[in-house]
C-alpha positions as CSV (number, residue, x, y, z in Angstrom):
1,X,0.0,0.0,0.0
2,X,1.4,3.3,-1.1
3,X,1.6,6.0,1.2
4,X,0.0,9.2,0.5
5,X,1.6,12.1,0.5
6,X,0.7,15.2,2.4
7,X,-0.4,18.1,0.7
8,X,0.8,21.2,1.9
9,X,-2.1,23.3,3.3
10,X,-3.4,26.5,0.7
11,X,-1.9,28.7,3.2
12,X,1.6,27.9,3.0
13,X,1.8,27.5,-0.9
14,X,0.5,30.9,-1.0
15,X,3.2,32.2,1.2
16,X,6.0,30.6,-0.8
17,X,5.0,32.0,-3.8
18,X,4.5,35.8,-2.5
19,X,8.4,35.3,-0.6
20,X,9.1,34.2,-4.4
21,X,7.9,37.5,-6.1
22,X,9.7,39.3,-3.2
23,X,13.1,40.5,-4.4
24,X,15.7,41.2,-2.2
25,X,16.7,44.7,-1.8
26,X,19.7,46.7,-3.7
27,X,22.1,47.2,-1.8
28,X,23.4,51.1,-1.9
29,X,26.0,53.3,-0.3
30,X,25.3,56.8,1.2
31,X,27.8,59.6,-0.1
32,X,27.3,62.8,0.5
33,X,24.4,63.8,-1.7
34,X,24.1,60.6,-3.6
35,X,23.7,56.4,-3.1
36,X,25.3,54.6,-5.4
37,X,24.1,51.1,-5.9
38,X,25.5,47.7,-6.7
39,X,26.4,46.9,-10.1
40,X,23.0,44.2,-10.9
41,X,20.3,43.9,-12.7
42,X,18.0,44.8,-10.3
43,X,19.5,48.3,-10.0
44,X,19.9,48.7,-13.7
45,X,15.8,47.8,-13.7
46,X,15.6,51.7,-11.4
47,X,16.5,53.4,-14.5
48,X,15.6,51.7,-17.6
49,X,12.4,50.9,-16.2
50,X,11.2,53.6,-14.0
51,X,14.5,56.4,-14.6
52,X,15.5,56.5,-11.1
53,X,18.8,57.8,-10.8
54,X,22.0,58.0,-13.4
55,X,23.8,55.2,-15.3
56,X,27.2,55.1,-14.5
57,X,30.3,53.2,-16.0
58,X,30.6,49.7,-14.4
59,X,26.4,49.4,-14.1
60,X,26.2,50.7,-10.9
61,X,23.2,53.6,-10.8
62,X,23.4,57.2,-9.2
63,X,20.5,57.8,-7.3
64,X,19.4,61.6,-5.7
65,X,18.8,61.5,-1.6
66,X,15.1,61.9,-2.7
67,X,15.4,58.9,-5.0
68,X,16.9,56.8,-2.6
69,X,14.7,57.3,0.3
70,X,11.8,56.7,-2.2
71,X,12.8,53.3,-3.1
72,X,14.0,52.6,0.4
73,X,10.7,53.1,1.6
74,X,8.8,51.1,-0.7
75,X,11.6,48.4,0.0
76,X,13.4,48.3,-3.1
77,X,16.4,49.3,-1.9
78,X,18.9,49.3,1.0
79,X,21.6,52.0,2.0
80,X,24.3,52.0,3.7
81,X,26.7,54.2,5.3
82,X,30.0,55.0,4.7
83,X,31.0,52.8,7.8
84,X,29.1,50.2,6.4
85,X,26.1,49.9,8.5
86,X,22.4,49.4,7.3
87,X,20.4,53.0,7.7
88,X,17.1,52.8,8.8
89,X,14.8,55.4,7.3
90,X,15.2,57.7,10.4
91,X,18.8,58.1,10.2
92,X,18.7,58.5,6.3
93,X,16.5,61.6,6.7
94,X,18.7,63.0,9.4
95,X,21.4,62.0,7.2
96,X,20.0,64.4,4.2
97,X,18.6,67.3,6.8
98,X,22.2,68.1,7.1
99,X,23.1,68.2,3.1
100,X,19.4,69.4,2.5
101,X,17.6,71.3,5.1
102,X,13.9,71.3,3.3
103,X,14.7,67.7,2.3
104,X,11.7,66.3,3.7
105,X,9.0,68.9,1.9
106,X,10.7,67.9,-1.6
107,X,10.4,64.5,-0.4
108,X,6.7,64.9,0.3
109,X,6.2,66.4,-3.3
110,X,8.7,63.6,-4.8
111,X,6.9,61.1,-3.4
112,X,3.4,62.0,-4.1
113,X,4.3,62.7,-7.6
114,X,6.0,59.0,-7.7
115,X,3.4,57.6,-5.9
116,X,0.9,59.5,-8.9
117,X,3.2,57.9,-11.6
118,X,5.1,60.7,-12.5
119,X,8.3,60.8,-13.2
120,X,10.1,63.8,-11.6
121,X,13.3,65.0,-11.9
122,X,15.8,68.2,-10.8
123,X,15.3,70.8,-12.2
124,X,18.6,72.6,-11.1
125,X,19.5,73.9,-14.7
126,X,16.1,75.7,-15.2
127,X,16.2,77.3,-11.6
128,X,13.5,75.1,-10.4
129,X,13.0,72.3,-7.7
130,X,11.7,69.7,-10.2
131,X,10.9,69.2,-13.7
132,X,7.7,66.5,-13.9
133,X,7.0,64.4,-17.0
134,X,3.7,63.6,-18.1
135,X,2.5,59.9,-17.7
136,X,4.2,57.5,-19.6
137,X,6.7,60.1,-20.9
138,X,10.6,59.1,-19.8
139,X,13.1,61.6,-19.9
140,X,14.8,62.4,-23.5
141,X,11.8,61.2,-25.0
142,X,10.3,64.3,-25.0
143,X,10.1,67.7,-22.4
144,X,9.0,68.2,-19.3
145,X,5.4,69.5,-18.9
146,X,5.5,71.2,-15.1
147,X,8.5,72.6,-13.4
148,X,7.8,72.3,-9.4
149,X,8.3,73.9,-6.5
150,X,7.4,72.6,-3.0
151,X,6.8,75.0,-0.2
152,X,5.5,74.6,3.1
153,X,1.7,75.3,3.8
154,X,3.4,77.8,6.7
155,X,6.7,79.9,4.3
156,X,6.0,82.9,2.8
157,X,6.7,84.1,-0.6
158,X,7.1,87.8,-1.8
159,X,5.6,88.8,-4.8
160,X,9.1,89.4,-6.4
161,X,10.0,85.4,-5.6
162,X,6.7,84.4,-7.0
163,X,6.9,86.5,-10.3
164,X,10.5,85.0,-10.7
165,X,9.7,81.4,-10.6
166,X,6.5,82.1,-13.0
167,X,9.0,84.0,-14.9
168,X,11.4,80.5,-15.2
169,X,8.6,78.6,-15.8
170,X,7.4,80.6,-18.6
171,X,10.9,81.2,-20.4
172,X,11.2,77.2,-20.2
173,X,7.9,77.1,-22.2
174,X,6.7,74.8,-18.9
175,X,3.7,75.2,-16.7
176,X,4.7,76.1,-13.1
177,X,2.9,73.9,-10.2
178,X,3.5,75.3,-6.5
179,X,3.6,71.6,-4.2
180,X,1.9,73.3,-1.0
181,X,2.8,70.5,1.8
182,X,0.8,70.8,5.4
183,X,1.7,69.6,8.3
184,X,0.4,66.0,7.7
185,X,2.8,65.9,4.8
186,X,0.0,65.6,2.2
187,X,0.5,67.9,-1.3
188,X,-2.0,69.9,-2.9
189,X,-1.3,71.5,-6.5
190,X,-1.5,74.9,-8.0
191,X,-1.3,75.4,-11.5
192,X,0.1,78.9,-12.4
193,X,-0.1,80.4,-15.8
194,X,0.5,84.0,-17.9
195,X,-2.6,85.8,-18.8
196,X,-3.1,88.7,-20.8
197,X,-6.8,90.4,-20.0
């Protein structure tokens, strides 16, 4: 008489296959402004897939502080520090306070944007926070639509600061959004624009 075998419960085959989707985290190192990951294919899959970061020779990918927290905290990714210890996201923010001190009200923008499907990028060159593509548009494939700037619910602006970045905006031939972050952290949008009455 054959013995039967014992089928695993529904349970456990269910779990094995969602720790089988589960990828292990890049691993990334913290200098100064930037984390640089390994050289795999699971960091090369941050840019051509999603254009996190920079390619750079040897495969390894450059990723902004804002980038890296990003993918940190949806798991993708772990950083380390120069001494070689694991950062939690605590210490990484800390970390890019010190380079960045209104790090975390770009991060709120960068991450809703992200979280919106955007793709968002600096914007350094035009004067701007960020540069924001439209859906489904990667970078070199065509312009950005909205250059970006997150502010605080609580900051003031003078009018002389707010006709400047309108003025960058519309020299760029992009439409200007102000990312107004409360409190909470959440981002509401305004859309700026010329008009002539």
């Amino acid at each position: 008489m054959a013995k039967k075998q014992k089928e695993k419960p529904v349970e456990a085959a269910e779990a094995e296959t969602s720790e089988e989707k589960k990828k292990k985290p890049v691993l990334a190192v913290l200098g100064g402004e930037k984390a640089i990951t390994e050289s795999s294919d699971e960091a090369r899959e941050f840019y051509n897939q999603s254009r996190f970061g920079n390619q750079m020779e040897g495969g390894k990918i450059e990723l902004s502080l804002l980038e890296a927290l990003y993918l940190m905290e949806k798991g993708r990714l772990e950083v380390r520090s120069d001494a070689g210890k694991i950062m939690s996201f605590e210490q990484f923010v800390k970390s890019a306070r010190k380079v960045e001190p209104n790090f975390w009200i770009r991060y709120c923008v960068f991450k809703d944007m992200r979280n919106r499907g955007y793709i968002i990028k600096t914007a350094l060159k035009f004067g701007a926070d960020f540069r924001v593509y439209d859906r489904g548009v990667k970078p070199g494939e065509d312009h950005a639509r909205w250059i970006v700037y997150p502010v605080h619910e609580g900051s003031t602006l003078t009018w002389h600061e707010f006709s400047a970045k309108n003025r960058v905006a519309h020299s760029t031939k992009k439409r200007l959004l102000m990312g107004i972050v409360d409190d909470e952290g959440d981002v509401t949008y305004y859309e700026i624009r010329w008009m002539r009455p």
